[in-house]
Residue frames as qw, qx, qy, qz and C-alpha x, y, z in Angstrom:
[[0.314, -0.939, 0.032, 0.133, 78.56, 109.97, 48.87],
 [0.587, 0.656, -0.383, 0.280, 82.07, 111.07, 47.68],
 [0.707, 0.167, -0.426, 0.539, 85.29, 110.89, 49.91],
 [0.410, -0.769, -0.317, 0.375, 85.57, 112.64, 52.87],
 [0.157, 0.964, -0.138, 0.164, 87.29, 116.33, 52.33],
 [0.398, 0.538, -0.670, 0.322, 89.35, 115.30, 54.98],
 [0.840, -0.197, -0.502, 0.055, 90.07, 112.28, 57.31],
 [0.007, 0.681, -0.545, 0.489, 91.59, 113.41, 60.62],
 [0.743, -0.107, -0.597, 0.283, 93.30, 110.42, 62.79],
 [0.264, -0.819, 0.314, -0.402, 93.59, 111.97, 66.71],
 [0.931, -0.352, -0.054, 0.083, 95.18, 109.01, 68.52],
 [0.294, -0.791, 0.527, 0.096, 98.11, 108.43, 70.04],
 [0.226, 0.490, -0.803, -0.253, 100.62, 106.53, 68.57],
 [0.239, 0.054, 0.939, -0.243, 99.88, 103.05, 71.05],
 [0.555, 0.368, 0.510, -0.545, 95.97, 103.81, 69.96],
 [0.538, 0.491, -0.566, -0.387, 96.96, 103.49, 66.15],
 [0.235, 0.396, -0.887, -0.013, 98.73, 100.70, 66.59],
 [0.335, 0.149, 0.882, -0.297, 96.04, 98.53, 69.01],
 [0.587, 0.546, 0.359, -0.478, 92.63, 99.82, 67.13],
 [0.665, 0.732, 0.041, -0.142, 93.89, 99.97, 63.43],
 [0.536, -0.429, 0.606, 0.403, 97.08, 97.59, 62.91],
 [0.186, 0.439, -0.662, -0.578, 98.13, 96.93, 59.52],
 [0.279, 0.313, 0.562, 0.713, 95.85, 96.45, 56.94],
 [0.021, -0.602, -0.736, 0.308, 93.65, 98.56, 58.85],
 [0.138, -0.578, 0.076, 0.801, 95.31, 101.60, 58.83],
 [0.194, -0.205, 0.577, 0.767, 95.79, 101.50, 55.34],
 [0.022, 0.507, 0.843, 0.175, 92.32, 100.44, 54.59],
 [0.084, -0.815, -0.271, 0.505, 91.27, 104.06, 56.67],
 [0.342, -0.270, 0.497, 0.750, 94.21, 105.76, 54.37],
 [0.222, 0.054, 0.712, 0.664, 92.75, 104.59, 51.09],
 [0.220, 0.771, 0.578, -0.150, 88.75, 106.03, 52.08],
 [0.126, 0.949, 0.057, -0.282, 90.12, 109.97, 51.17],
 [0.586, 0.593, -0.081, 0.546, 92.81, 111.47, 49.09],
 [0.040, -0.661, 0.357, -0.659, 93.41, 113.99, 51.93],
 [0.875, -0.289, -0.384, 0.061, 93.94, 111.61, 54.95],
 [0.120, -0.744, 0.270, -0.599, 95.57, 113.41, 58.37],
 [0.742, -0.046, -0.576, 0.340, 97.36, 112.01, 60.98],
 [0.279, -0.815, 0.236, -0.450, 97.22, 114.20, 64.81],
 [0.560, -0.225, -0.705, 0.372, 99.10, 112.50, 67.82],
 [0.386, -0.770, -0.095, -0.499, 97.34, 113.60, 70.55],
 [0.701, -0.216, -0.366, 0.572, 100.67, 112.34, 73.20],
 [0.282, -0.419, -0.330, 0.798, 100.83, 115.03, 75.78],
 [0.172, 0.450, 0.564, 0.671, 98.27, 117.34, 73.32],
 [0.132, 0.118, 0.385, -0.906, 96.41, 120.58, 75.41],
 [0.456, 0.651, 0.607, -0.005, 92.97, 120.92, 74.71],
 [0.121, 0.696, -0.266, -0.656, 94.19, 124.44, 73.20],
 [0.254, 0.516, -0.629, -0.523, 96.20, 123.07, 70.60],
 [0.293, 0.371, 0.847, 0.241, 93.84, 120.05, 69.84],
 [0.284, 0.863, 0.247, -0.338, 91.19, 122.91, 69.20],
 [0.108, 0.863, -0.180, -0.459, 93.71, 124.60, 66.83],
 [0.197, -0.137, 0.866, 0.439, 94.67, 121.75, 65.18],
 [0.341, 0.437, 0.832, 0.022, 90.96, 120.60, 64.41],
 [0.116, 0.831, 0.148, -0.524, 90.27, 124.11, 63.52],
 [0.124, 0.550, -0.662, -0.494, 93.38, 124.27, 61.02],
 [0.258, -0.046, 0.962, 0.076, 92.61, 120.67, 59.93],
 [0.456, 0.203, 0.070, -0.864, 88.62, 121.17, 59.20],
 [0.121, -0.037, -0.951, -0.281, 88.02, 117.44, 58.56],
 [0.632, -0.230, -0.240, -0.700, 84.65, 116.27, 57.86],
 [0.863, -0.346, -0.278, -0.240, 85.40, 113.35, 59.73],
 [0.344, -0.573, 0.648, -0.365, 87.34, 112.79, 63.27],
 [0.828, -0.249, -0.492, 0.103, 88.41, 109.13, 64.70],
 [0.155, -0.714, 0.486, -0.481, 89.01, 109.63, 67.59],
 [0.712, -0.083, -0.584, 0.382, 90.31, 107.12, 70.80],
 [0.739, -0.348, -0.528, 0.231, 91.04, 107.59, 74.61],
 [0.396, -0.354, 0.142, 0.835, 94.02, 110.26, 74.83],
 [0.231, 0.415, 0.364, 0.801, 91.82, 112.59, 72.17],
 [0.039, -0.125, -0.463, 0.877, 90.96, 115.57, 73.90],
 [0.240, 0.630, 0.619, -0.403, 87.04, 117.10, 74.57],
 [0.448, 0.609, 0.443, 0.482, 85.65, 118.46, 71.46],
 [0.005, 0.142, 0.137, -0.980, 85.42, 122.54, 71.55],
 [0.265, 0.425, 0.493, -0.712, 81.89, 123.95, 71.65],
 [0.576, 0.666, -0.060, -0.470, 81.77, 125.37, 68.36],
 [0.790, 0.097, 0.560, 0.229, 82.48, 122.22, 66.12],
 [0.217, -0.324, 0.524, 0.757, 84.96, 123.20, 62.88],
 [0.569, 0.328, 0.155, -0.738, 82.07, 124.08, 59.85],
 [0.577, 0.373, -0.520, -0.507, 82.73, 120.82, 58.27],
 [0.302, -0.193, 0.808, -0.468, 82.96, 118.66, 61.19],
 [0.616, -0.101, -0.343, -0.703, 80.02, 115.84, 60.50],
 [0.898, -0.073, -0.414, -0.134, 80.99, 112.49, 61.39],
 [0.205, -0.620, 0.658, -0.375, 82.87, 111.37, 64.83],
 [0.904, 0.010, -0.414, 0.106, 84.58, 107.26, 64.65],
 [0.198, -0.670, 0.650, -0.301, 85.33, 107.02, 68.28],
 [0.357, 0.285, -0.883, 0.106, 87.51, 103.77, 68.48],
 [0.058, -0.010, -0.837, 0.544, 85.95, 103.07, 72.50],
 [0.159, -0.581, -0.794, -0.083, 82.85, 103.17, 74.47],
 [0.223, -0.777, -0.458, 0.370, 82.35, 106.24, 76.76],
 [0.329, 0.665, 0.284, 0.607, 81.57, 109.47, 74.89],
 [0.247, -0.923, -0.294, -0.028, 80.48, 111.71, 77.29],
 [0.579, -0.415, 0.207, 0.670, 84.44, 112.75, 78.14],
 [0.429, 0.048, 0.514, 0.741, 84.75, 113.74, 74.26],
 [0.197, -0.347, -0.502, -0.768, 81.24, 114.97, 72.70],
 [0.262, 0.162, 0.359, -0.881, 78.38, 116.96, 74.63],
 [0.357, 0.650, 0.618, -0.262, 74.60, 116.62, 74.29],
 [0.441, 0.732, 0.247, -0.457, 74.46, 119.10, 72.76],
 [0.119, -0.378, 0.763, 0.511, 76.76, 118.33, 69.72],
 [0.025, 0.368, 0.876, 0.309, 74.18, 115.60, 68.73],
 [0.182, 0.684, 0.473, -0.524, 71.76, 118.12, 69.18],
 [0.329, 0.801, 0.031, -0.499, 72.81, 120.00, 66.61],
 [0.809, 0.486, -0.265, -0.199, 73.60, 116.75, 63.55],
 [0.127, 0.519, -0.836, -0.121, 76.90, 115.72, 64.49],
 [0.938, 0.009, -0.135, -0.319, 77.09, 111.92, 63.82],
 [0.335, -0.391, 0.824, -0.237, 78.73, 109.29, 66.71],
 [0.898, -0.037, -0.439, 0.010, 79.49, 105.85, 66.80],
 [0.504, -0.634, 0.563, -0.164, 81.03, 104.09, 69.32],
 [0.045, 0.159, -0.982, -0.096, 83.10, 100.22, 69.38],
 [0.791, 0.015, -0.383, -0.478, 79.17, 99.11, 69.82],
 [0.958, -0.221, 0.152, -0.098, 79.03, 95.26, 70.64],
 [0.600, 0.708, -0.340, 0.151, 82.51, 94.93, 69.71],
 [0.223, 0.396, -0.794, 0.404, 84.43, 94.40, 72.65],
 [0.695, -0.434, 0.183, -0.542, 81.12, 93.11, 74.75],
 [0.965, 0.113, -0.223, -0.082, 82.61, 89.57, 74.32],
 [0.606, 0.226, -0.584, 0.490, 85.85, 89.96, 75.41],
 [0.356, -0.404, 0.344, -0.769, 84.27, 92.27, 79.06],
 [0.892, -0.117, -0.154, -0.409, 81.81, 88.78, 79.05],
 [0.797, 0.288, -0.505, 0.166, 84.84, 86.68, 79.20],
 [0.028, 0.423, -0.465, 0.777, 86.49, 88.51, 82.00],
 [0.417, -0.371, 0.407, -0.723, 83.47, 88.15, 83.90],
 [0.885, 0.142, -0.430, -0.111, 83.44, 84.21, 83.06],
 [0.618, 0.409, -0.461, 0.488, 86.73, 84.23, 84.00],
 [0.229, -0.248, 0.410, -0.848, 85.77, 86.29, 87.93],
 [0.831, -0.204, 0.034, -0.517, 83.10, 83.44, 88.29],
 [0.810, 0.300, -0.475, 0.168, 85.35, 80.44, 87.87],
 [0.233, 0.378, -0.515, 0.733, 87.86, 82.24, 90.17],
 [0.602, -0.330, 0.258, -0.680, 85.04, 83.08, 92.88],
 [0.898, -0.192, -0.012, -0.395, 83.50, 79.76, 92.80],
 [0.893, 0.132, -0.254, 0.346, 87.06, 77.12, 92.40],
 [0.407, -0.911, -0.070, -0.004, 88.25, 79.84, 94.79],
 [0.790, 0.331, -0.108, 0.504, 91.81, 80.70, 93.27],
 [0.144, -0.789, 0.304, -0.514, 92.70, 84.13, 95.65],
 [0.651, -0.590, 0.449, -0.163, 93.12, 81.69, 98.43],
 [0.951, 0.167, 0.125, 0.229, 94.69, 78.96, 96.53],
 [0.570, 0.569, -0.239, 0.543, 97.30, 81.19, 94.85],
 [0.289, -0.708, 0.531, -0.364, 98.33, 83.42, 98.78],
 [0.940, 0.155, -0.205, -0.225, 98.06, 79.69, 99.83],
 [0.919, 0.367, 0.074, 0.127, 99.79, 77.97, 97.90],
 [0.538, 0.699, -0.081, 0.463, 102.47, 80.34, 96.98],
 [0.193, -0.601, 0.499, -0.594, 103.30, 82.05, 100.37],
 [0.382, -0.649, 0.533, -0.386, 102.72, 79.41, 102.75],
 [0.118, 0.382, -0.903, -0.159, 102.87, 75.93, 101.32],
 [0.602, 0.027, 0.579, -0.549, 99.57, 74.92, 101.89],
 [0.017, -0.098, -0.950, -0.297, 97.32, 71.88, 100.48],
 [0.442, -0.306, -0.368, -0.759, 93.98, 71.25, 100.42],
 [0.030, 0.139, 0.930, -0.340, 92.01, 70.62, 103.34],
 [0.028, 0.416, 0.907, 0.065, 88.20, 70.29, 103.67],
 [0.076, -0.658, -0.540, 0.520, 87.04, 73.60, 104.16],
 [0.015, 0.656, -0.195, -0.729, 87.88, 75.25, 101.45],
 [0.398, 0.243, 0.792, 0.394, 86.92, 72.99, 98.53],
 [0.115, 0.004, -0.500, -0.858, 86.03, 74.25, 95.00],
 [0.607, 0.444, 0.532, -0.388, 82.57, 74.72, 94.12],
 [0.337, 0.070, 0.701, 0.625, 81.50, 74.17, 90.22],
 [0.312, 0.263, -0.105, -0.907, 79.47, 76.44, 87.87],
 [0.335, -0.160, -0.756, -0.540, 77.60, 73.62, 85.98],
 [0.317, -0.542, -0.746, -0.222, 73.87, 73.90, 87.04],
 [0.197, -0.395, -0.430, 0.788, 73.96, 76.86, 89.27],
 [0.037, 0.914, 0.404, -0.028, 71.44, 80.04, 89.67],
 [0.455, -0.026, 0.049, 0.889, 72.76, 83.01, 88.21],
 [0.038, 0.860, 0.479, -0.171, 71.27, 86.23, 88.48],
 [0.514, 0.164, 0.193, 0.820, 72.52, 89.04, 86.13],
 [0.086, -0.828, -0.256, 0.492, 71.95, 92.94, 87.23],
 [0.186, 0.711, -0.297, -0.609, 71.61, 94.77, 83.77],
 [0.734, 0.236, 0.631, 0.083, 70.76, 92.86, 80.37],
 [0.354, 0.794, -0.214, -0.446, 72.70, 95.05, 77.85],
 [0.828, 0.467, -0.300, -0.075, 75.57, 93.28, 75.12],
 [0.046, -0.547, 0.698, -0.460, 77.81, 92.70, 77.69],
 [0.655, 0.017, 0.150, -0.741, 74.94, 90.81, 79.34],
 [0.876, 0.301, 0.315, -0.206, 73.99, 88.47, 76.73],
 [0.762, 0.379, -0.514, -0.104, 77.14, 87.65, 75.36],
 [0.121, -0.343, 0.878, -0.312, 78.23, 86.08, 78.85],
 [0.861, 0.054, 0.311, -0.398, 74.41, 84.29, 78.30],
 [0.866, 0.398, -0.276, -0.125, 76.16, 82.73, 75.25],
 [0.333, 0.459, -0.769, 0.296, 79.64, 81.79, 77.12],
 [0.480, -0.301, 0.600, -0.565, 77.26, 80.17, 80.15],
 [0.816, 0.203, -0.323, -0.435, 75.33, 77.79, 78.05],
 [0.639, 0.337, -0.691, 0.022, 77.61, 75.07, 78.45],
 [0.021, -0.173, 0.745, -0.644, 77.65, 75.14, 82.06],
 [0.490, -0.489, -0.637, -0.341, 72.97, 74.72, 81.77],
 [0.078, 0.046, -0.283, 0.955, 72.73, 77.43, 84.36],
 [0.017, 0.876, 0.467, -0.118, 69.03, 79.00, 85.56],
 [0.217, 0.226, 0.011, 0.950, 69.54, 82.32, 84.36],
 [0.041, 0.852, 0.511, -0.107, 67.26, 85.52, 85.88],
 [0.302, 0.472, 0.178, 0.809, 67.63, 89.24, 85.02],
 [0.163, -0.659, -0.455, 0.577, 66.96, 92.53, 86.40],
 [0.204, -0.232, 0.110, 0.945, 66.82, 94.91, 84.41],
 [0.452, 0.440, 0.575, -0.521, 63.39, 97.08, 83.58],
 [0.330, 0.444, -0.399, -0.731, 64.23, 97.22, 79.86],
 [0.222, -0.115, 0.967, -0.038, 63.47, 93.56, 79.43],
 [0.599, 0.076, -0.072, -0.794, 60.69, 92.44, 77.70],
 [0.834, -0.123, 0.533, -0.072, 58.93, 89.09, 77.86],
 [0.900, 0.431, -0.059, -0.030, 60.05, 88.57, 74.41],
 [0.278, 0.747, -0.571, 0.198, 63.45, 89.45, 74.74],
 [0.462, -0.258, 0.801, -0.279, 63.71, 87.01, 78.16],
 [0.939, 0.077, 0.330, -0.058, 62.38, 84.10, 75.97],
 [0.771, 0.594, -0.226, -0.044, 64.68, 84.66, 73.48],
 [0.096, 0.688, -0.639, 0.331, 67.67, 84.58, 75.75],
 [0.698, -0.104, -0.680, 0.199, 66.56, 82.19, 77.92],
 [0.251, 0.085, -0.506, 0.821, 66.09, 84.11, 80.94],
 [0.183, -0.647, -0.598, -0.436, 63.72, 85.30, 83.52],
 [0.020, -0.581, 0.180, -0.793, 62.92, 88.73, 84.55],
 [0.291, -0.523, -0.608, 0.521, 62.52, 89.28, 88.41],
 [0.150, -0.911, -0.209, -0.323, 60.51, 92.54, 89.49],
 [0.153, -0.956, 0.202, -0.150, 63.60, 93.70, 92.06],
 [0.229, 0.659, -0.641, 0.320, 67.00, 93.43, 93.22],
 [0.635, -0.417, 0.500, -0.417, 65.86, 92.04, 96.71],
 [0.985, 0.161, 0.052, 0.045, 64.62, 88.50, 94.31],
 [0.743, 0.600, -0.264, 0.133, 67.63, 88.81, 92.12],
 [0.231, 0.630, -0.664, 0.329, 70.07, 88.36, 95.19],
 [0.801, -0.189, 0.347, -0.450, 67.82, 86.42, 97.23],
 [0.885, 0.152, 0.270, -0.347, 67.37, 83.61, 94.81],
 [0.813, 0.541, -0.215, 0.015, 70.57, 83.27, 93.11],
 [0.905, -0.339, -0.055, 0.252, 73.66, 81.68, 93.69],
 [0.503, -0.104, 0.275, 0.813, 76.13, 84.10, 91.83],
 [0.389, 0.866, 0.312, -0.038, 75.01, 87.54, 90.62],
 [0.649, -0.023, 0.305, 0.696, 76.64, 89.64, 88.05],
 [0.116, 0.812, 0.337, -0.462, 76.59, 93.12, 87.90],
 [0.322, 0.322, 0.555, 0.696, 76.58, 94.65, 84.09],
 [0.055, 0.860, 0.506, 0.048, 74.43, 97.56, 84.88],
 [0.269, 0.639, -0.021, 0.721, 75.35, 100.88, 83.33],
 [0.221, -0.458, -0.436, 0.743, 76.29, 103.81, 85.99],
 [0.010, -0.627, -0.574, -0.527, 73.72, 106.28, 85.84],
 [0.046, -0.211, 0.538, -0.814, 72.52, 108.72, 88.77],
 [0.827, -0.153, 0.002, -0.541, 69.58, 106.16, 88.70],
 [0.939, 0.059, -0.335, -0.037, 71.53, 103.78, 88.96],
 [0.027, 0.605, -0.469, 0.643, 74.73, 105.16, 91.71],
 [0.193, -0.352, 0.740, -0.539, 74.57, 103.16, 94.66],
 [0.765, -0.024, -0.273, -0.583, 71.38, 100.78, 93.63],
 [0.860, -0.052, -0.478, 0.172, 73.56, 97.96, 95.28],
 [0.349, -0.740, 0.368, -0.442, 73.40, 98.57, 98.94],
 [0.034, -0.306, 0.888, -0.343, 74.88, 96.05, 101.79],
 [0.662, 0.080, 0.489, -0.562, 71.46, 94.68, 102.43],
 [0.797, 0.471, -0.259, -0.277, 71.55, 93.09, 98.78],
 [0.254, 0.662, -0.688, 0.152, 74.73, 91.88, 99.25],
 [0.284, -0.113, 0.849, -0.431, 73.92, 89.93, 102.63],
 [0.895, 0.140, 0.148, -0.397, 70.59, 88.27, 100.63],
 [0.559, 0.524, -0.629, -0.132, 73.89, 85.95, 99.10],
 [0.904, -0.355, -0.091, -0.220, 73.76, 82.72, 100.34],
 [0.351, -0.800, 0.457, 0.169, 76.94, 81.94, 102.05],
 [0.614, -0.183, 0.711, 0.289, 79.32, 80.36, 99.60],
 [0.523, 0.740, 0.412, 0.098, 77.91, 82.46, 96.63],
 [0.463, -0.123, 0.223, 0.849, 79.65, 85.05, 94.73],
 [0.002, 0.941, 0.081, -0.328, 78.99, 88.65, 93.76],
 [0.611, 0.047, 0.429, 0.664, 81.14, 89.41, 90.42],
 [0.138, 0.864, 0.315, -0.368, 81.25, 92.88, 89.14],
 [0.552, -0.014, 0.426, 0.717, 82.63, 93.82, 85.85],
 [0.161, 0.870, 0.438, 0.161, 80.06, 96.77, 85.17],
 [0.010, 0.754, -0.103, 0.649, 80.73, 100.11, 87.13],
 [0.503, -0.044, -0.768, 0.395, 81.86, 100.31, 90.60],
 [0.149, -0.190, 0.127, -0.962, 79.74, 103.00, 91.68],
 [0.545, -0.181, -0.601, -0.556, 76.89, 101.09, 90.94],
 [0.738, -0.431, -0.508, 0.104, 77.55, 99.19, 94.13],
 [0.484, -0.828, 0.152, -0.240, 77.82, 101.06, 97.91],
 [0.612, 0.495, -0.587, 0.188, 81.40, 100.09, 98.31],
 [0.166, -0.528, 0.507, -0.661, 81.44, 100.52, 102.00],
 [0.670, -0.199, 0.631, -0.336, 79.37, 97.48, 102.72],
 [0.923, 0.243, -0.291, 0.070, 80.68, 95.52, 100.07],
 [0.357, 0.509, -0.650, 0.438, 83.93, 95.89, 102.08],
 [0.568, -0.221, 0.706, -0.360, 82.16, 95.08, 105.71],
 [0.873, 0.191, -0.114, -0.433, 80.53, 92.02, 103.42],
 [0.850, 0.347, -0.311, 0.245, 83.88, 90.66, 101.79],
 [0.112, -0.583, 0.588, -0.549, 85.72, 91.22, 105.52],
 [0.700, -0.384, 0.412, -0.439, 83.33, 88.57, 106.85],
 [0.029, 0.410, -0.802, -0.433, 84.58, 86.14, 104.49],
 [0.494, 0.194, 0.802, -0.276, 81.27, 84.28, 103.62],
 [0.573, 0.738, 0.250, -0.254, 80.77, 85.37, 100.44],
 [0.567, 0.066, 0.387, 0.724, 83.10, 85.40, 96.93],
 [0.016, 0.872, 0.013, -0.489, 84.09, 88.42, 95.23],
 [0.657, 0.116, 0.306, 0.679, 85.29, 89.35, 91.87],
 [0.051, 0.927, 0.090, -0.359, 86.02, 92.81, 91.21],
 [0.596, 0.400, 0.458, 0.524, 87.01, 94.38, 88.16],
 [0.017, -0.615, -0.284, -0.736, 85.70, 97.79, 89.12],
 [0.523, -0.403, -0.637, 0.398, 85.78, 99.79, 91.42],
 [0.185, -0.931, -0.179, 0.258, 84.52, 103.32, 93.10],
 [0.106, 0.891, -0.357, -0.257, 87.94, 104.71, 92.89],
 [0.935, 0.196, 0.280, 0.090, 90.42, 104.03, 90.46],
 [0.674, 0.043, -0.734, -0.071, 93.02, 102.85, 90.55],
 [0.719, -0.604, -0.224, -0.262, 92.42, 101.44, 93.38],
 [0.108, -0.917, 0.276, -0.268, 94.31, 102.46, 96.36],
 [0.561, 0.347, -0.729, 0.186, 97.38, 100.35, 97.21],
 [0.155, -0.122, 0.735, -0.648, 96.26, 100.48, 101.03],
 [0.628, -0.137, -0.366, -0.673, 92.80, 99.32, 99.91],
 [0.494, -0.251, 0.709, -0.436, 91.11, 97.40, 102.60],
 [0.784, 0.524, -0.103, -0.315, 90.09, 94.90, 99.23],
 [0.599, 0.553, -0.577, 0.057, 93.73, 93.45, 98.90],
 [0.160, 0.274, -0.887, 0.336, 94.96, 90.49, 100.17],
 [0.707, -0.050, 0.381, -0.594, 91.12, 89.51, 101.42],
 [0.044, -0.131, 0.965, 0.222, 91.40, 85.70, 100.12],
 [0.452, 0.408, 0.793, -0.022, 87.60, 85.59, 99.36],
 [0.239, 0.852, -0.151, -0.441, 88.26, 88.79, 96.98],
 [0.610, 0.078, 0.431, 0.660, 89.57, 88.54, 93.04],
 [0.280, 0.799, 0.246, -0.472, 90.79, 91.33, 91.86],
 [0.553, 0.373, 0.384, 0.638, 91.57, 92.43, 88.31],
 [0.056, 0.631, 0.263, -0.727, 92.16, 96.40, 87.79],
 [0.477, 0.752, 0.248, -0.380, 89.63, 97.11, 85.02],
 [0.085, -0.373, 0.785, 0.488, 91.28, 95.28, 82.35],
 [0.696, 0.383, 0.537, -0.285, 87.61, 93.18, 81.24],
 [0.640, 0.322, 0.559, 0.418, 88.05, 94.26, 78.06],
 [0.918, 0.389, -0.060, 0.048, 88.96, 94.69, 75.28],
 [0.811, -0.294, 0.194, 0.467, 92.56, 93.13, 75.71],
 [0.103, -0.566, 0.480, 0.663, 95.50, 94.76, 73.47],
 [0.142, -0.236, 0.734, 0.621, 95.15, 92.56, 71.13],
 [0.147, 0.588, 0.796, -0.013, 91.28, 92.44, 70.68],
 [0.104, 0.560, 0.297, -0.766, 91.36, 96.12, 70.42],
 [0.091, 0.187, -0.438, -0.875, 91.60, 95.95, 66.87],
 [0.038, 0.675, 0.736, 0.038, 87.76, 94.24, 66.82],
 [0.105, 0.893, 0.318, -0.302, 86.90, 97.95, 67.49],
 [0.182, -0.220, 0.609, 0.740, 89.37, 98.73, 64.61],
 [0.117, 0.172, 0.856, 0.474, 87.47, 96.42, 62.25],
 [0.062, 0.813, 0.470, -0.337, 83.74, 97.75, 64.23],
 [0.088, 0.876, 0.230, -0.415, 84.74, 101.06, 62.94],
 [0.134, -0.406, 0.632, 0.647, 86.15, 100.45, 59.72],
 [0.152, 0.389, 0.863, 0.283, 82.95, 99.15, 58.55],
 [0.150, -0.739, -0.320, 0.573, 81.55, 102.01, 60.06],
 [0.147, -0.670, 0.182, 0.704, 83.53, 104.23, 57.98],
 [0.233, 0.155, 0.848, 0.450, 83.18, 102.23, 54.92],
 [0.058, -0.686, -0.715, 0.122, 79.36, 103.03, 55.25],
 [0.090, -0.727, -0.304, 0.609, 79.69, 105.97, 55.96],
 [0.043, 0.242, -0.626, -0.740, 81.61, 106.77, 52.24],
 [0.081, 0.282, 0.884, 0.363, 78.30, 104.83, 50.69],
 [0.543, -0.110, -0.130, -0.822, 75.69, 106.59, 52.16],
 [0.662, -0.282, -0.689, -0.087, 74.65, 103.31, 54.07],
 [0.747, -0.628, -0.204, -0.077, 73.40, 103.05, 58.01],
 [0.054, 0.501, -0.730, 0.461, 76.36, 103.32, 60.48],
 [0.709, -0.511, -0.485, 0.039, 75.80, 100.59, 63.77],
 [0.552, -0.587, -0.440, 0.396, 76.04, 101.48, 67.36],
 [0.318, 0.497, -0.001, 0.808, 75.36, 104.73, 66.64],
 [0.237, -0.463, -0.642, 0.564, 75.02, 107.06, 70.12],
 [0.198, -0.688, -0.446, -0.537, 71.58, 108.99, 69.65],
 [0.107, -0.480, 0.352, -0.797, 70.86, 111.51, 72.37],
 [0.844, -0.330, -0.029, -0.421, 69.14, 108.57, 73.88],
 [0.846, 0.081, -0.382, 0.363, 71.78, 106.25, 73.83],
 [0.105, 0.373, -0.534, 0.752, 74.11, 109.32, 75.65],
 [0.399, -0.521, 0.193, -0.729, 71.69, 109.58, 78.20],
 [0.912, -0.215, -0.152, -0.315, 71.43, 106.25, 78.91],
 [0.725, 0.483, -0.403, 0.282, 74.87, 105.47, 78.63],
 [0.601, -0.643, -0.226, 0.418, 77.37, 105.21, 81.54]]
């Protein structure tokens, strides 16, 4: 396949600079002779439309701060390298209905979202929200009631078994967890290969574990699916860590839950966002929060740089693309 006609960059300046530092950039640069640059910093959708119009690239990268396509896609328009994960802001159904071709970062940043939610189990279970108010505000020590617990050999139960999923299976290992799953895509093969086993409902999967973790996409099958009853099957001294969607879970009785203090909490996500400074959530000492920072860090963004510089490579050859989003993938997708 020859060069692209033309390469249009939408991103803001910051989104250059995290997804495609130096050599990246240049590496993008050197795919076309005709290579375009848009900053999309305070951009309308108008005049993004009238740029892409004037601009007629065959391929778009696009990022965060690039506005919603326009119905009628410029007539060379083919290929769309969005830097992130959630499309549905940027590119309609019906776009991929009618050829364009998406990617997304893919498994690219699932490792650093996996960490995060490592990092919200640790915290939950060696119980560092009360240590640090504590500690820090009232000069306390340790006394007997409040003693760390440890992660090696515990029951985890993980709600949703996408790449997110299974690369926290690979950061648990060391700890020789039980692992189970929910989630109905599962197959037995896939649970042997991981090392996991499927439960048939939510009730088991909070029943029977000591820590669950909630990775399941937001859907409108999937909106509230974690009610207060689930919540209360945690055995006291377990944790509840959520680094998915916050919808996913009925916020209202996770807040009467994590009020009674008998249960840990890490949140990452949350219903609204950001999350209101009066939030009845802050300052609860069996509660960590983080506001939706999982992943990918600054400096990790450029993994979904490098993801979609191979991408783009490919794409000049006439080879496969990965984690491309079929009209299945959108639909599935959060």
């Amino acid at each position: 396949m020859p060069a692209p006609a033309v390469l249009l960059a939408a991103l803001t300046p910051t989104e250059t600079q995290d997804f495609l530092p130096e050599p990246l950039l240049s590496e993008v640069r050197a795919l076309t002779p005709d290579f375009r640059s848009l900053s999309t910093v305070g951009l309308s959708a108008t005049d993004f439309q009238h740029a892409l119009a004037a601009a007629n690239p065959e391929v778009l990268v696009a990022a965060w701060n690039t506005p919603a396509l326009p119905p009628e896609l410029p007539p060379r328009l083919r290929y769309v390298c969005y830097l992130c994960g959630s499309v549905k802001h940027l590119v309609t159904r019906a776009h991929l209905e009618s050829g364009l071709l998406l990617t997304n970062w893919g498994d690219a940043i699932s490792r650093t979202v996996a960490e995060a939610a490592l990092l919200h189990v640790l915290s939950c279970l060696r119980r560092t929200t009360h240590w640090t108010l504590a500690m820090h505000q009232e000069g306390a020590w340790k006394t007997d009631d409040r003693e760390s617990t440890s992660l090696f050999e515990r029951r985890i139960g993980l709600h949703g078994f996408g790449r997110v999923a299974r690369e926290l299976v690979k950061l648990l290992r060391p700890f020789n967890p039980t692992l189970s799953v929910f989630s109905p895509d599962v197959t037995p093969a896939v649970a042997a290969e991981w090392g996991v086993s499927p439960v048939t409902s939510l009730e088991t999967l909070f029943a029977e574990n000591d820590i669950i973790v909630e990775v399941a996409p937001l859907l409108p099958a999937t909106r509230g699916i974690v009610q207060e009853r689930h919540l209360r099957l945690i055995r006291p001294g377990g944790a509840f860590v959520n680094v998915g969607r916050g919808a996913v879970v009925d916020e209202a009785g996770l807040i009467r839950v994590a009020q009674e203090g008998r249960v840990q909490f890490g949140l990452d996500v949350f219903a609204t966002e950001p999350l209101p400074a009066a939030h009845p959530l802050r300052g609860l000492r069996n509660v960590s929060l983080t506001p939706h920072v999982a992943g990918p860090t600054a400096e990790r963004r450029r993994d979904a740089g490098t993801y979609a510089m191979r991408n783009l490579r490919a794409y000049v050859a006439g080879q496969p693309l990965q984690g491309i989003v079929t009209t299945h993938v959108y639909d599935t997708a959060t």
